[in-house]
TIFIRO-794797 format. One line per 2 residues: number of its first residue (from 1); their letters; for each residue x, y, z of N, C-alpha, C. Coordinates in steps of 0.1 Angstrom, whole numbers. Layout:
% TIFIRO-794797
NUM) A) X Y Z X Y Z X Y Z; ...
% end
This chain:
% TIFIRO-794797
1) XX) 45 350 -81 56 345 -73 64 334 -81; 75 331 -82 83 324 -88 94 319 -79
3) XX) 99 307 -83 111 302 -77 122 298 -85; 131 302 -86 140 301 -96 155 293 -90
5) XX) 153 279 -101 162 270 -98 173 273 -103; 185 269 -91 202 278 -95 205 260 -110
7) XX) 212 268 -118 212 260 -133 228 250 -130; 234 262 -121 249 247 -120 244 238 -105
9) XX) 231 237 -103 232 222 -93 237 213 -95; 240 205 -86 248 194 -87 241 184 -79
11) XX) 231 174 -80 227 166 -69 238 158 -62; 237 153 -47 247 147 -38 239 131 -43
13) XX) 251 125 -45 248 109 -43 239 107 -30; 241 110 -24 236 105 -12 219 107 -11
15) XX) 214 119 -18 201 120 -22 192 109 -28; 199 99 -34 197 87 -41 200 77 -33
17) XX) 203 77 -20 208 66 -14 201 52 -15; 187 54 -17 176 43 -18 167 51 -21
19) XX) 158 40 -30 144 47 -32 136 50 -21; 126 61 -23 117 65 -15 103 69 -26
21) XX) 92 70 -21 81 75 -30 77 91 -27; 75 96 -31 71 113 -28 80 121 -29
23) XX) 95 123 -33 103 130 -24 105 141 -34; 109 152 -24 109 163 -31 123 167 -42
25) XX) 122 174 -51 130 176 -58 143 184 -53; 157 176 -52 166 184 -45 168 204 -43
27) XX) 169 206 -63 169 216 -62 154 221 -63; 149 222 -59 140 227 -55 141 231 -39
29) XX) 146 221 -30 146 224 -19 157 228 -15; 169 237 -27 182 241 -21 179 253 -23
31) XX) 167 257 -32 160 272 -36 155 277 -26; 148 271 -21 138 270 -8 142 277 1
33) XX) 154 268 5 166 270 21 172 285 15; 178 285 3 186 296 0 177 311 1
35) XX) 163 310 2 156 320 -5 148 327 11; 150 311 20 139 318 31 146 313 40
37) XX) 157 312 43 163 313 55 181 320 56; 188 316 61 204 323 67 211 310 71
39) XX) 223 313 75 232 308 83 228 302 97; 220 313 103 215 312 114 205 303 116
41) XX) 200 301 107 185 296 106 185 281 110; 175 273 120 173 262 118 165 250 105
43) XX) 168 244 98 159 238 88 150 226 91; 134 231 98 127 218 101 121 211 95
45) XX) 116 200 92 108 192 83 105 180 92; 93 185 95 83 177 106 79 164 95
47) XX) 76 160 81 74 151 75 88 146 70; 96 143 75 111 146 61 112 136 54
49) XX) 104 122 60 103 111 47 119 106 43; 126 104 34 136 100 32 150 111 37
51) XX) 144 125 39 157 135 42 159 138 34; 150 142 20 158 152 13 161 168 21
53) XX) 153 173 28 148 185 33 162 189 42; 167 179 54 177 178 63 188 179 56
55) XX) 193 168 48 202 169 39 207 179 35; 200 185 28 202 201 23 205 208 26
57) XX) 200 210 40 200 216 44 215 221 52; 219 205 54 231 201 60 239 207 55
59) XX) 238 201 33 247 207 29 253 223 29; 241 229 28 238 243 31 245 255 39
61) XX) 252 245 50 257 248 63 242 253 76; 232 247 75 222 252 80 220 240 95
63) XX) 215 242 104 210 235 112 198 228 111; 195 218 114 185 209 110 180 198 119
65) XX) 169 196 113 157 192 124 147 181 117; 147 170 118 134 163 108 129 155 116
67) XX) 115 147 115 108 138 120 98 131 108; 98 117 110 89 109 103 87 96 113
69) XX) 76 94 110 67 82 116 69 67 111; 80 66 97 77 56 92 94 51 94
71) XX) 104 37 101 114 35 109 122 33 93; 114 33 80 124 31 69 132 48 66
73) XX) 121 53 66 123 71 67 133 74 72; 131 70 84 140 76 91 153 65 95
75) XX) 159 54 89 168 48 88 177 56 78; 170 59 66 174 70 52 178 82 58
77) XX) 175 88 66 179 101 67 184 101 76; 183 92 82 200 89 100 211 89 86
79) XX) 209 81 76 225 75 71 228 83 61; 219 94 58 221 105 49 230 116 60
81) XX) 226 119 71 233 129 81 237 124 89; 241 107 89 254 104 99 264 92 93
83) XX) 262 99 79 276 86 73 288 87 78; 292 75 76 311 78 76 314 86 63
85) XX) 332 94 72 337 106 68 337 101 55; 343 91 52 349 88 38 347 71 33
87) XX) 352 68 21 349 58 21 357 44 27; 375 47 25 376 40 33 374 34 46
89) XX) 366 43 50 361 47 70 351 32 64; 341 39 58 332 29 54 338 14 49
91) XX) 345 12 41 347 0 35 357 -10 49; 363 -2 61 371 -9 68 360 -12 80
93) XX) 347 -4 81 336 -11 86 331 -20 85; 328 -24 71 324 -33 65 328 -48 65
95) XX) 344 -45 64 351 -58 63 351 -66 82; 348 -51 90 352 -57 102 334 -64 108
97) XX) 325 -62 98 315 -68 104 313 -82 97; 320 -84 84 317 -102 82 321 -107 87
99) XX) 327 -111 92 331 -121 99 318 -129 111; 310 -119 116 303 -119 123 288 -120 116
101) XX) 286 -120 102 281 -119 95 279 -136 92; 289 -142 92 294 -154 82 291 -161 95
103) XX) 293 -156 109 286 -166 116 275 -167 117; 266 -158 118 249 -159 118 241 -158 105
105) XX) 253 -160 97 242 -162 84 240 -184 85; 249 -187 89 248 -203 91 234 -209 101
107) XX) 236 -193 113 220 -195 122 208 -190 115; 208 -192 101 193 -180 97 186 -193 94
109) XX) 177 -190 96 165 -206 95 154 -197 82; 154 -203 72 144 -198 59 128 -197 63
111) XX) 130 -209 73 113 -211 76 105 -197 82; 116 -193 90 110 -174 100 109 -164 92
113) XX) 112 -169 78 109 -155 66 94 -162 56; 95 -155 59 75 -151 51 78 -158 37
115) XX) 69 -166 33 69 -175 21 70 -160 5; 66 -150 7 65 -137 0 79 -134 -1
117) XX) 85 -129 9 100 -132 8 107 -139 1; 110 -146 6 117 -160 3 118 -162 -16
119) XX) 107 -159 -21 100 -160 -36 111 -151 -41; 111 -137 -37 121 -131 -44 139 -132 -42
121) XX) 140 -144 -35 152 -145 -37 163 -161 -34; 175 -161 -41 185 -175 -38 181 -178 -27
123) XX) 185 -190 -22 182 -195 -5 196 -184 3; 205 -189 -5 217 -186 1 222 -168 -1
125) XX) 215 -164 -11 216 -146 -11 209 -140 1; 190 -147 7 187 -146 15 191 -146 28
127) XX) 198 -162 33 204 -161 44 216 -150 49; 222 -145 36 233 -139 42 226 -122 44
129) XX) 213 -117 37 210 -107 32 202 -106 48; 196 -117 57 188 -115 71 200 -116 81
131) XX) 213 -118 79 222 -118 86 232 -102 89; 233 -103 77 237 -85 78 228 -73 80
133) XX) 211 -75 78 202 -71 85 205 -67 99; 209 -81 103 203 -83 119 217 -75 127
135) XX) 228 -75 121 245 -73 123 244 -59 123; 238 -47 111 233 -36 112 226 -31 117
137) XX) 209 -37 120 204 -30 130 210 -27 146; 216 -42 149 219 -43 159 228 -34 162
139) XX) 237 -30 156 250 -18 155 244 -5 152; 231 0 150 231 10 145 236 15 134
141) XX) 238 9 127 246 12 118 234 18 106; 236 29 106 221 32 97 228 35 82
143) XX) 237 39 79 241 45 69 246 31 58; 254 21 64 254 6 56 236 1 55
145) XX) 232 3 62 221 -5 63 213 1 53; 214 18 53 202 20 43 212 17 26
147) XX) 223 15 24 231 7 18 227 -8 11; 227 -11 23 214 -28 22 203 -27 17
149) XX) 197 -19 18 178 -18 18 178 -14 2; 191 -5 -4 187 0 -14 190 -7 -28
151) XX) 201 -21 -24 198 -28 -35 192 -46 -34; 187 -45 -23 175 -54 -20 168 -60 -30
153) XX) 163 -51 -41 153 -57 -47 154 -47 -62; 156 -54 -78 159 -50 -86 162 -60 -97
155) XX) 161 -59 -114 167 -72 -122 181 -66 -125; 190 -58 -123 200 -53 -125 211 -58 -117
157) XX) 220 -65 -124 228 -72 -117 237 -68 -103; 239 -53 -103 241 -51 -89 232 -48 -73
159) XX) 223 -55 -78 211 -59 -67 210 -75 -67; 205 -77 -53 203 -90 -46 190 -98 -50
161) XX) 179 -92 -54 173 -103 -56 168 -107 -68; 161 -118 -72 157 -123 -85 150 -112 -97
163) XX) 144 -110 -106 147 -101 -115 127 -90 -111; 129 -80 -101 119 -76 -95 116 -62 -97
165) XX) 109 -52 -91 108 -34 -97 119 -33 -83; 121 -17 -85 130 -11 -76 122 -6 -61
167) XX) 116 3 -74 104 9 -58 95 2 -49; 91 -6 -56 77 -14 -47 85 -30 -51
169) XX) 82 -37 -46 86 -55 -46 80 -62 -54; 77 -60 -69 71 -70 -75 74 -76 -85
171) XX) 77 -90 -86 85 -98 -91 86 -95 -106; 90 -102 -117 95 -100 -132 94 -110 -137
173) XX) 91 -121 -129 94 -131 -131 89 -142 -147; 79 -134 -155 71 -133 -163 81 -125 -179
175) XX) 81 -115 -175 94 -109 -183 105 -112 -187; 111 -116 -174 125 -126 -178 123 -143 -166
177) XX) 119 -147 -177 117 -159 -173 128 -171 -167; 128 -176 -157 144 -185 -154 149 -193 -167
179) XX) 139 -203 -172 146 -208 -182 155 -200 -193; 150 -188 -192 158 -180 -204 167 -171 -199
181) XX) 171 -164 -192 175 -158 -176 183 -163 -165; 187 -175 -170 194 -184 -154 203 -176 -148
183) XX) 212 -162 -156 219 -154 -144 214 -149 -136; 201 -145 -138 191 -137 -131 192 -142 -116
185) XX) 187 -161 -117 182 -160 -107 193 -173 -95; 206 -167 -103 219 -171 -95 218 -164 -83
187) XX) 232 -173 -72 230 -168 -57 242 -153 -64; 239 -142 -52 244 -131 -55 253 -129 -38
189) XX) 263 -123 -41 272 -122 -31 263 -108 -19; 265 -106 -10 256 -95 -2 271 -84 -5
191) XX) 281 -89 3 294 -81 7 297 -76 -8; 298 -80 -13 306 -77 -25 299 -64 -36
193) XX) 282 -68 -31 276 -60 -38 270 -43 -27; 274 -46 -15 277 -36 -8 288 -30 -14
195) XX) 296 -32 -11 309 -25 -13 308 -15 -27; 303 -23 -39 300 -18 -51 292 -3 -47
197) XX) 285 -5 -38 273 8 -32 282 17 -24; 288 13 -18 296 23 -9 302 32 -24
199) XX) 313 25 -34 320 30 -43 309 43 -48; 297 37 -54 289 49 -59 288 56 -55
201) XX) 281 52 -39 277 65 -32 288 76 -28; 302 73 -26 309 83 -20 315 83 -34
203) XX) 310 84 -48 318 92 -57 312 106 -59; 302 108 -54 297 122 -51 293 129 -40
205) XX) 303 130 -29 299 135 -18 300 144 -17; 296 154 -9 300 170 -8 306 171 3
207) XX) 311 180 5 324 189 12 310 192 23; 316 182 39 298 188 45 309 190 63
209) XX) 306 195 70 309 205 87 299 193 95; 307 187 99 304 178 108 300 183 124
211) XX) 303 193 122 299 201 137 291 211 135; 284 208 126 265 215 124 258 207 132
213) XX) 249 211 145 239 204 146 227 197 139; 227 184 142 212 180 135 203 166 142
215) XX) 193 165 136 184 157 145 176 148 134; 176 141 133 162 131 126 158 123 142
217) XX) 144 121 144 133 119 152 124 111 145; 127 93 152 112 86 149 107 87 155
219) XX) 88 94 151 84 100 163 69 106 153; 60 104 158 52 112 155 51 127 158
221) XX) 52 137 145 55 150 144 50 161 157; 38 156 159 32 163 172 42 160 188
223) XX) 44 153 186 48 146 199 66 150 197; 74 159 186 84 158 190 82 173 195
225) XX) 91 178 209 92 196 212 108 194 213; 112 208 217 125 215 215 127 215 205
227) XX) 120 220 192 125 229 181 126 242 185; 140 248 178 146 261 179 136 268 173
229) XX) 134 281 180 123 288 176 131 302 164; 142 299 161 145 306 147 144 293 137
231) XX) 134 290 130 132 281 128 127 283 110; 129 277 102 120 277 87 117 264 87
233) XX) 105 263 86 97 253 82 97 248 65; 100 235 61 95 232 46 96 218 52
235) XX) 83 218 44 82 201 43 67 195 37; 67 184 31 57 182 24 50 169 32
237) XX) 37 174 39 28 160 46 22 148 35; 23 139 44 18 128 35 2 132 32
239) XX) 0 136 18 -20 139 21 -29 132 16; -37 124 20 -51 123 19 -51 104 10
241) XX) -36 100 11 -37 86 9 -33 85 -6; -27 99 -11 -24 99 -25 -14 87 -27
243) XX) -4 87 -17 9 73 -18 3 71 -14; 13 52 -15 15 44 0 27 41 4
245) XX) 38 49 11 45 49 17 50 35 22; 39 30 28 47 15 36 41 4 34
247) XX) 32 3 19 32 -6 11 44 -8 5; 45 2 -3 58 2 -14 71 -1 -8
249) XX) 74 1 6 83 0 9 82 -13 21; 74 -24 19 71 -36 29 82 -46 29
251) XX) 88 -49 19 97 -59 23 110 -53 27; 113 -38 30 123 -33 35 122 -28 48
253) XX) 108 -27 52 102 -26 65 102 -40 69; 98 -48 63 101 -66 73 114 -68 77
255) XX) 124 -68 69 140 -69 72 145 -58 84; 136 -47 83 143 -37 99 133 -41 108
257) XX) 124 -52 106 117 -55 122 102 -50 121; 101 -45 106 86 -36 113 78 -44 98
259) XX) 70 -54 103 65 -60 98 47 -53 94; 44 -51 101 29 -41 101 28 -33 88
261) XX) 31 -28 78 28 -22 70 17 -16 68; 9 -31 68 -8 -19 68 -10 -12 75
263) XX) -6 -18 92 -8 -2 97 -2 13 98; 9 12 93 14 20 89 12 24 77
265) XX) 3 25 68 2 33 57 -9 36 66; -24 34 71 -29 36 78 -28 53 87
267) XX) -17 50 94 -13 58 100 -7 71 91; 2 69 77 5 81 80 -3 78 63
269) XX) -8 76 56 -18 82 48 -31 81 52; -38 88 59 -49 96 59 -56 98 53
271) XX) -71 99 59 -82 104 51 -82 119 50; -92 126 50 -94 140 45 -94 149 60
273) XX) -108 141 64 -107 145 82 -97 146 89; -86 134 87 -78 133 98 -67 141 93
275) XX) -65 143 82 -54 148 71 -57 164 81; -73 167 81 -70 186 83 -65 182 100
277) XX) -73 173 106 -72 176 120 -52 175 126; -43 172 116 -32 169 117 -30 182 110
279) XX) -32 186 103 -28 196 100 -32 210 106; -42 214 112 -40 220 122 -33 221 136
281) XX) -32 209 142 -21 210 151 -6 208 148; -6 210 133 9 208 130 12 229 133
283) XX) 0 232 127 2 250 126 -1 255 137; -6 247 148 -8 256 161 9 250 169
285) XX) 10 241 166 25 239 170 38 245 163; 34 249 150 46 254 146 44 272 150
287) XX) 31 275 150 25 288 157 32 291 167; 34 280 177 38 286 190 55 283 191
289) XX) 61 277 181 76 274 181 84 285 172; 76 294 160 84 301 153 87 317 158
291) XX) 96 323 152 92 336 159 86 341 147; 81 351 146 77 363 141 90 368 128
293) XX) 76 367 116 84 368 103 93 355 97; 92 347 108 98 332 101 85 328 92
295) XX) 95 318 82 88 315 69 85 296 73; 75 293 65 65 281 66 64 279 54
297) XX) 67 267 48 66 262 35 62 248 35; 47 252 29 39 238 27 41 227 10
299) XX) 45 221 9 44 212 -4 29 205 -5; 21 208 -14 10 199 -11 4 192 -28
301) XX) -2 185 -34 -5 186 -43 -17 190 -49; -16 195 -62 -31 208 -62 -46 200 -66
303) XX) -52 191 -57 -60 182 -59 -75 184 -51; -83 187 -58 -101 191 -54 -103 183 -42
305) XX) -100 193 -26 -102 189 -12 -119 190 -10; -126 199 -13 -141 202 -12 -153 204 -21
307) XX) -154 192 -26 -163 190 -40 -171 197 -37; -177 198 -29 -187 208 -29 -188 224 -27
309) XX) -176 227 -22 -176 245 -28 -161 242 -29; -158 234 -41 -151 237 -52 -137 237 -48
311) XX) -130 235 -34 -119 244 -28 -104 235 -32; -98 235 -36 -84 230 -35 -76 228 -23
313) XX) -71 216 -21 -64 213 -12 -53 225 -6; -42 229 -18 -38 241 -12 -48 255 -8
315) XX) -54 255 -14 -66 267 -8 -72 265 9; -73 252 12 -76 250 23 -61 250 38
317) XX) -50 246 30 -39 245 37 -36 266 42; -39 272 30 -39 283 29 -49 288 41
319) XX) -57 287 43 -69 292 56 -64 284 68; -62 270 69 -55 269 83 -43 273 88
321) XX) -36 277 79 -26 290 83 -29 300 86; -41 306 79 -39 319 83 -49 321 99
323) XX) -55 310 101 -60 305 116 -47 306 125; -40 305 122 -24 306 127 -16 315 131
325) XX) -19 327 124 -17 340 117 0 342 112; -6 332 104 5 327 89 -3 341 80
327) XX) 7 346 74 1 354 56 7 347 47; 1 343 39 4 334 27 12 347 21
329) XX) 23 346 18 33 353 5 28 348 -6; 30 334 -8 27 328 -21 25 320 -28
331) XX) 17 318 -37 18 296 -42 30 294 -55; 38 285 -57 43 281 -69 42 268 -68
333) XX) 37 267 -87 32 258 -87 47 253 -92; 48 236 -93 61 228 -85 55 211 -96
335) XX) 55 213 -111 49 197 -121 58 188 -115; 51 176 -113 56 162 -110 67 156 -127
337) XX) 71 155 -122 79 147 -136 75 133 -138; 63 125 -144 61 114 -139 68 104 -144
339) XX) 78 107 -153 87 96 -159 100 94 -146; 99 105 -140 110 107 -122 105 97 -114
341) XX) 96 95 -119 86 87 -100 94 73 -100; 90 72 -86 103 55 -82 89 50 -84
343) XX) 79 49 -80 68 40 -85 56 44 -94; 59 37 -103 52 45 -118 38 38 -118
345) XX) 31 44 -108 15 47 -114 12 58 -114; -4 54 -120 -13 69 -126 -13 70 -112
347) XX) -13 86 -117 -24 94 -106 -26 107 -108; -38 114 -104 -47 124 -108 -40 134 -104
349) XX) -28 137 -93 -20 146 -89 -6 149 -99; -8 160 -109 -1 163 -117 10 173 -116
351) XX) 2 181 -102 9 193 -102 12 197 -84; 25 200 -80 23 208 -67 22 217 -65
353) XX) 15 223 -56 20 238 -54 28 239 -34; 36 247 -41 47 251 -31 45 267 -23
355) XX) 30 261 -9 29 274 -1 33 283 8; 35 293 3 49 300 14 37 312 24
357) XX) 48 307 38 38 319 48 47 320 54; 40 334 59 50 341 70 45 341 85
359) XX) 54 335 92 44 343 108 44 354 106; 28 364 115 28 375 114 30 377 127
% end
């Protein structure tokens, strides 16, 4: 079995909107949609993680459906499938929320931010950076906001804080040191360096039908129903604690209110046990929501689940489907790029494989 990626792709800006850890490779998931579903088709992704899966879906002209447990997740993929039309729309939003901005950045008290914080940034880049936080959440405004989050933290001068990694929060400060560096660790404008983001991000937008249904769901996967039962499933679960999801992304979870991190990696990286016991009620739920001959596409990584008879993680994903009465069509295997990864550690997971079933 083979999956064969279209050669004139074009990734959407918007797929980049902010780092995320795990995510799946665009074209790969535009193959996916193109190969196992229609027009008609709904596209769900019960794990969707940042929305590559939705997105695509979107663009695709497909209907679409995602859920993630983690409120950064799913900030990313509200503002991926509910931006403004254009950019002006966006930049005349923007201007109409400083103002209001410039008053409660005067009420932000430094002391209510975590001394961890604080380290990575000006006093005064900070105060204005928990002000437009609070101006965003409060408005819903998910699409500026995940805007905010994504140049938060970076040594590149169009990001806000002192000279730090992209993906995960950890300072530089060693590398480029202040004495030698003083631009580094100058106050940085918030507004100004938004706006810069808005310009990127809408220099590659696509041509997308605003009157396609769609859904992103914070929510634990089990617990969301009313999925359309013409349905294709793709999406890749968080497994067995390989990331950490809301480590890496903790000081962008403190600024939206969700301070907990540990428990949230907790929650959605998993041990082995609880990894299958989730994974069978994801298949007895997708069991009873698909119809017959709808396609199910698992992402997993191809990593030794049962040292003791030998079994691979997808081999095992493979048998609780067919508990399901899923038929595996097929595995393709899906190499990590690891010079791609937003957070560059080792790890023993080299390769995916990409499992396709069919309800029978």
């Amino acid at each position: 079995m083979k999956l064969d990626l279209p050669e004139d792709y074009k990734k959407s800006a918007l797929h980049s909107i902010a780092p995320y850890v795990g995510k799946l490779r665009a074209d790969v998931v535009h193959s996916l949609i193109a190969k196992y579903s229609d027009e008609y088709t709904t596209i769900f992704d019960p794990f969707c993680g940042s929305g590559t899966v939705p997105l695509e879906a979107w663009i695709m002209g497909r209907k679409t459906v995602g859920v993630d447990l983690s409120y950064y997740a799913y900030v990313l993929s509200m503002a991926k499938l509910f931006h403004y039309t254009n950019f002006d729309v966006a930049k005349e939003q923007l201007s109409k929320y400083e103002l209001t901005v410039k008053e409660k950045t005067c009420n932000v008290k430094e002391r209510s931010i975590p001394d961890w914080i604080r380290e990575f940034f000006h006093p005064d880049t900070l105060r204005e950076i928990a002000a437009w936080t609070e101006v965003l959440v409060n408005n819903n405004d998910y699409f500026i906001l995940a805007c905010l989050l994504s140049i938060l933290h970076h040594q590149r001068p169009g990001f806000l804080s002192y000279p730090s990694s992209n993906g995960a929060p950890y300072l530089r400060d060693t590398k480029y040191p202040k004495a030698d560096y003083p631009e580094m660790y100058e106050y940085r404008n918030v507004h100004e360096r938004l706006l810069k983001k808005l310009v990127r991000t809408y220099s590659e937008m696509p041509e997308l039908c605003r009157s396609i249904e769609r859904e992103i769901h914070y929510s634990d996967t089990l617990e969301v129903s009313n999925i359309p039962e013409n349905t294709t499933i793709i999406t890749s679960p968080p497994y067995m604690k390989s990331l950490t999801y809301a480590r890496d992304n903790r000081m962008r979870l403190w600024f939206l209110g969700h301070p907990n991190w540990e428990e949230l990696d907790t929650r959605i990286s998993v041990g082995k046990e609880a990894f299958m016991r989730l994974m069978k009620g994801c298949f007895k739920q997708w069991s009873e929501i698909q119809r017959k001959d709808s396609y199910c596409i698992v992402v997993v990584g191809d990593i030794l689940f049962d040292r003791k008879h030998k079994k691979a993680l997808p081999d095992m994903i493979c048998e609780l489907a067919k508990e399901r009465q899923y038929a595996a069509i097929g595995v393709v295997d899906y190499p990590i790029n690891q010079k791609r990864k937003s957070v560059k550690i080792e790890s023993k997971i080299k390769t995916e494989k990409i499992c396709v079933f069919r309800r029978s």
